[in-house]
C-alpha positions as a LaTeX table, in Angstrom:
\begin{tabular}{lrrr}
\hline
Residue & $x$ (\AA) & $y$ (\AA) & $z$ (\AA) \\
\hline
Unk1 & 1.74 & 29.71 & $-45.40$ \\
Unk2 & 3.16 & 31.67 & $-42.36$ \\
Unk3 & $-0.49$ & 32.87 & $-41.81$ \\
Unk4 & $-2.16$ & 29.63 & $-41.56$ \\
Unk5 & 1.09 & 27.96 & $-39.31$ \\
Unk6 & 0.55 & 31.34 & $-36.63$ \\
Unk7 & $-3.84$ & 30.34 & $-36.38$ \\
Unk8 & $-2.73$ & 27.12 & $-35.87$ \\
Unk9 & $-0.23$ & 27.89 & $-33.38$ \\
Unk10 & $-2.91$ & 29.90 & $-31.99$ \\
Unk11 & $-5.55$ & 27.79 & $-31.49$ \\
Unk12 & $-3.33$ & 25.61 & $-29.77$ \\
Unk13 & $-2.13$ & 27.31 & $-27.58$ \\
Unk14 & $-5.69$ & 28.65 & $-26.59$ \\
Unk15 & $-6.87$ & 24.85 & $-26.58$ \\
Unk16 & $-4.00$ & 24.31 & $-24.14$ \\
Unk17 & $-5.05$ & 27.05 & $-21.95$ \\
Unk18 & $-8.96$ & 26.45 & $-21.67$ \\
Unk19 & $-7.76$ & 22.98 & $-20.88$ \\
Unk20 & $-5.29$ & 23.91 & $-17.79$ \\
Unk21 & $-8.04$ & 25.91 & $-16.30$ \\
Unk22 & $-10.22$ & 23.35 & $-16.52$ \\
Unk23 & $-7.49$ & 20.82 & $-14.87$ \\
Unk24 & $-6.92$ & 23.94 & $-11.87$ \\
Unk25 & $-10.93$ & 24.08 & $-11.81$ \\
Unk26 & $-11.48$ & 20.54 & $-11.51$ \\
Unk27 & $-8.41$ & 20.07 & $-8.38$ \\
Unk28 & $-9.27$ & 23.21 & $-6.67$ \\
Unk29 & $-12.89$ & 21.48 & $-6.43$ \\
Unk30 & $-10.90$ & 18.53 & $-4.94$ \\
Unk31 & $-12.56$ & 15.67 & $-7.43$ \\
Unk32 & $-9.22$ & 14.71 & $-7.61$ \\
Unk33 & $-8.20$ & 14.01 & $-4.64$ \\
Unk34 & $-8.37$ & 10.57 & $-2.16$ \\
Unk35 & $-9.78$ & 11.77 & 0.60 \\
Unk36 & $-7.67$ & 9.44 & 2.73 \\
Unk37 & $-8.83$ & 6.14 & 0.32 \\
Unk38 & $-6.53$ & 3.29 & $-0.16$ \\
Unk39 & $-5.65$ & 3.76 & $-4.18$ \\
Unk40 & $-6.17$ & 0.32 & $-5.93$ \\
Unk41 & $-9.77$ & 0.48 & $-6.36$ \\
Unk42 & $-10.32$ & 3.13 & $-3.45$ \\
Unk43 & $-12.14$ & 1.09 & $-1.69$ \\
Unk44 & $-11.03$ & 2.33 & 1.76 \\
Unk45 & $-9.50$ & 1.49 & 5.30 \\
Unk46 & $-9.83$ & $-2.76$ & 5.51 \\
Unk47 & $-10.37$ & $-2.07$ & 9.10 \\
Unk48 & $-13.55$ & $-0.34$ & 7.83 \\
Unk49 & $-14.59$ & $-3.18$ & 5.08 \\
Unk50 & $-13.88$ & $-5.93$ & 7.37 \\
Unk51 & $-16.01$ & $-3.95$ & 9.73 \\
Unk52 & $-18.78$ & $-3.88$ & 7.46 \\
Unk53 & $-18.44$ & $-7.30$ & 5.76 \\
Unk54 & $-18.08$ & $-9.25$ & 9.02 \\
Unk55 & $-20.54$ & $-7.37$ & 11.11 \\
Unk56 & $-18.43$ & $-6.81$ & 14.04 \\
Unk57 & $-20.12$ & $-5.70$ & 17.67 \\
Unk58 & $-18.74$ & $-2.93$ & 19.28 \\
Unk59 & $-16.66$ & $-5.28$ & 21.53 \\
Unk60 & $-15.08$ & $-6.80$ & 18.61 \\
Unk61 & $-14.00$ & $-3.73$ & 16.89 \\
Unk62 & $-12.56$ & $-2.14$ & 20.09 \\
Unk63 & $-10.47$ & $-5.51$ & 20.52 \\
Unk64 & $-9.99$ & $-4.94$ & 16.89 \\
Unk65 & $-8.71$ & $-1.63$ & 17.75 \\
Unk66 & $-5.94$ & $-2.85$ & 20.54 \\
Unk67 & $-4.46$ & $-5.34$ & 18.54 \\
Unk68 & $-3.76$ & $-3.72$ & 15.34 \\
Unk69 & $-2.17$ & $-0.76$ & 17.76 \\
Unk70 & $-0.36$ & $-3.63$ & 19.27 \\
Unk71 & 0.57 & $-5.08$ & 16.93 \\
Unk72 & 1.82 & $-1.84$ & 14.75 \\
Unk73 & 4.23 & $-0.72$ & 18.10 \\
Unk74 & 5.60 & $-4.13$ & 17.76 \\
Unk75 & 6.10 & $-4.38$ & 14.06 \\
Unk76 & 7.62 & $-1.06$ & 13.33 \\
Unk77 & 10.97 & $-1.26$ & 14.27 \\
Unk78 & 11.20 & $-4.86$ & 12.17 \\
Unk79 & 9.98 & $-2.38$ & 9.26 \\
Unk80 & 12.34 & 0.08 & 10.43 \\
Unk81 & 15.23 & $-2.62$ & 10.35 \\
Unk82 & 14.20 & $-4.11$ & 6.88 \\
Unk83 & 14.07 & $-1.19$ & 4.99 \\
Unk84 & 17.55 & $-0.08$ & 6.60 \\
Unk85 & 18.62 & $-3.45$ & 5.51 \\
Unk86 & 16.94 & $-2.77$ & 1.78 \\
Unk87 & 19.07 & 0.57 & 1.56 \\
Unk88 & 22.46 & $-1.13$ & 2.24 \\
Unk89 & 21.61 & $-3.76$ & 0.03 \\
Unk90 & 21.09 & $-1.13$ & $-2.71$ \\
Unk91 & 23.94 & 1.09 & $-1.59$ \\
Unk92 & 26.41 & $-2.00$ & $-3.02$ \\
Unk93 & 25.02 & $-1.19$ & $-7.21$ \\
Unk94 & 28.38 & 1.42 & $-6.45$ \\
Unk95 & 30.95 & $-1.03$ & $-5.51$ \\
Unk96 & 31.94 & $-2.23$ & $-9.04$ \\
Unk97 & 34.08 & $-5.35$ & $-7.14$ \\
Unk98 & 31.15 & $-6.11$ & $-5.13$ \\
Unk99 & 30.87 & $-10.13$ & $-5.20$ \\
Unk100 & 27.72 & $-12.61$ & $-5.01$ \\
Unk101 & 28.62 & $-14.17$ & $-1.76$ \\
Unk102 & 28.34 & $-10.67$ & $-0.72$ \\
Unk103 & 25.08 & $-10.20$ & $-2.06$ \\
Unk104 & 23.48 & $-13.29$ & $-0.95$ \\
Unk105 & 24.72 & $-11.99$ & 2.66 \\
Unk106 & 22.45 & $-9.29$ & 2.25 \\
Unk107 & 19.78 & $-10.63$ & 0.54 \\
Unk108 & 19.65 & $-13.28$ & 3.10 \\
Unk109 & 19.24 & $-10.26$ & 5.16 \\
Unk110 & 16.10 & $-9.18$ & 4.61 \\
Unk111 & 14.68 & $-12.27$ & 3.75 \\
Unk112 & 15.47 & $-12.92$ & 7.62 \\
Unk113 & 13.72 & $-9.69$ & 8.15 \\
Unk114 & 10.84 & $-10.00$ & 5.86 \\
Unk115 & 10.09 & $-13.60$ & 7.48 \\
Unk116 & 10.33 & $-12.64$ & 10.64 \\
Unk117 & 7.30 & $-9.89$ & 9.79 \\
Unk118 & 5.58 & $-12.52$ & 8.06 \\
Unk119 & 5.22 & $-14.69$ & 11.07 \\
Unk120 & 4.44 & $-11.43$ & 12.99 \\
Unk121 & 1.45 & $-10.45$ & 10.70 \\
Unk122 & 0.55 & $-14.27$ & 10.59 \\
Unk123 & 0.28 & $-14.33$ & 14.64 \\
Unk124 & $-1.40$ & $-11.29$ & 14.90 \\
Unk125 & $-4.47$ & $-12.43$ & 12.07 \\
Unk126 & $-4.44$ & $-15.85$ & 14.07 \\
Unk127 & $-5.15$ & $-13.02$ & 17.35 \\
Unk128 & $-7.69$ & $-11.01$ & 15.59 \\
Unk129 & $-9.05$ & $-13.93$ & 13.94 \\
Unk130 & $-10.34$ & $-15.53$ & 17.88 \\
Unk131 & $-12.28$ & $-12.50$ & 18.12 \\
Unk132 & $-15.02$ & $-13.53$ & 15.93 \\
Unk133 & $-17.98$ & $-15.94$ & 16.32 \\
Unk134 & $-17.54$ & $-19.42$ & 14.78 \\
Unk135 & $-20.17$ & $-18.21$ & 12.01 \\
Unk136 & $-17.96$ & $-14.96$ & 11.48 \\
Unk137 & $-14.36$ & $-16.90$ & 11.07 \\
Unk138 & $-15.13$ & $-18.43$ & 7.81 \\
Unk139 & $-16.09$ & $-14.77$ & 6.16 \\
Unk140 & $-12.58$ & $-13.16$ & 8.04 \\
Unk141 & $-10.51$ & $-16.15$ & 6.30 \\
Unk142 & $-12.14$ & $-15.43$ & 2.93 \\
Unk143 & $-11.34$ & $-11.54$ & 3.46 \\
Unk144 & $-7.84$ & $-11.84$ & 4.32 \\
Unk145 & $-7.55$ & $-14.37$ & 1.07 \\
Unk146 & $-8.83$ & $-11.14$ & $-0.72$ \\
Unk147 & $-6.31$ & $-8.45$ & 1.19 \\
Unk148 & $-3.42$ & $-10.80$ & 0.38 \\
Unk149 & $-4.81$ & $-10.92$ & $-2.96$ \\
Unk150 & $-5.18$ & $-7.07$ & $-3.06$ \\
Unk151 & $-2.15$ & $-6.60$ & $-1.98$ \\
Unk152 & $-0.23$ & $-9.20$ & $-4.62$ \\
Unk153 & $-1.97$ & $-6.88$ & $-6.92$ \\
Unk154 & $-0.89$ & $-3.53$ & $-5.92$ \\
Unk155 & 2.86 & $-4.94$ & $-5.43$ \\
Unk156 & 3.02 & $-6.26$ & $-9.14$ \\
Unk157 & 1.16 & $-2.70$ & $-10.27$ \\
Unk158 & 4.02 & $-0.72$ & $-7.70$ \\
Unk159 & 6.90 & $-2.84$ & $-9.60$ \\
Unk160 & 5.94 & $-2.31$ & $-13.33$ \\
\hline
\end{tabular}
């Protein structure tokens, strides 16, 4: 009995071993990593699909280019603000008296915030959005349907 329990043992543990080499051979050959991809389907930058999907000219994607650096200098500190406004939110699980008028103060908070960036992002896709042709605006409404879709998606996969 104690014979057959130590081949056991130690074919498992050489099973184990072939297969951590194999998962240090397989990294160090970097098949698992990104490579700077979006995860959710790794399909890549949306500046680069919308790129692609909307044919833009040169013009257009240097335009592009502006307003999305624009428009990121202009939305960080709202981001910056909302997620300080997240933490002190979450910082009141510790007050055991804590009371809901309290907590609807600073839920209505970030809602306030998260609005605010909502209207920001909204004005700055109604920008980008005047860059293309008439024939091009109907595919760049269809693809931010999908990003908002996409992105519905990866917040309901982020929260399970």
């Amino acid at each position: 009995m104690k014979n057959s329990s130590n081949k056991i043992l130690s074919v498992a543990v050489v099973l184990l071993l072939i297969t951590n080499i194999g998962l240090v051979i397989f990294l160090m050959n970097g098949k698992g990593r990104n490579d700077g991809k979006r995860t959710g389907g790794g399909k890549g930058d949306p500046s680069e699909m919308m790129v692609k999907e909307l044919g833009m000219t040169e013009q257009q994607k240097k335009e592009h280019k502006q307003l999305k650096e624009d428009h990121f200098k202009t939305i960080r500190p709202f981001y910056d603000s909302l997620r300080a406004a997240r933490s002190a939110f979450y910082a009141l699980i510790k007050d055991a008296g804590v009371n809901d008028s309290t907590i609807a103060a600073y839920s209505q908070r970030i809602y306030e915030k998260q609005a605010e960036i909502d209207k920001l992002t909204f004005n700055h896709f109604k920008r980008v959005r005047n860059l293309f042709t008439p024939e091009q605006q109907p595919k760049f409404d269809e693809f931010v349907q999908k990003m908002m879709q996409r992105s519905k998606k990866d917040s309901a996969a982020k929260g399970k």
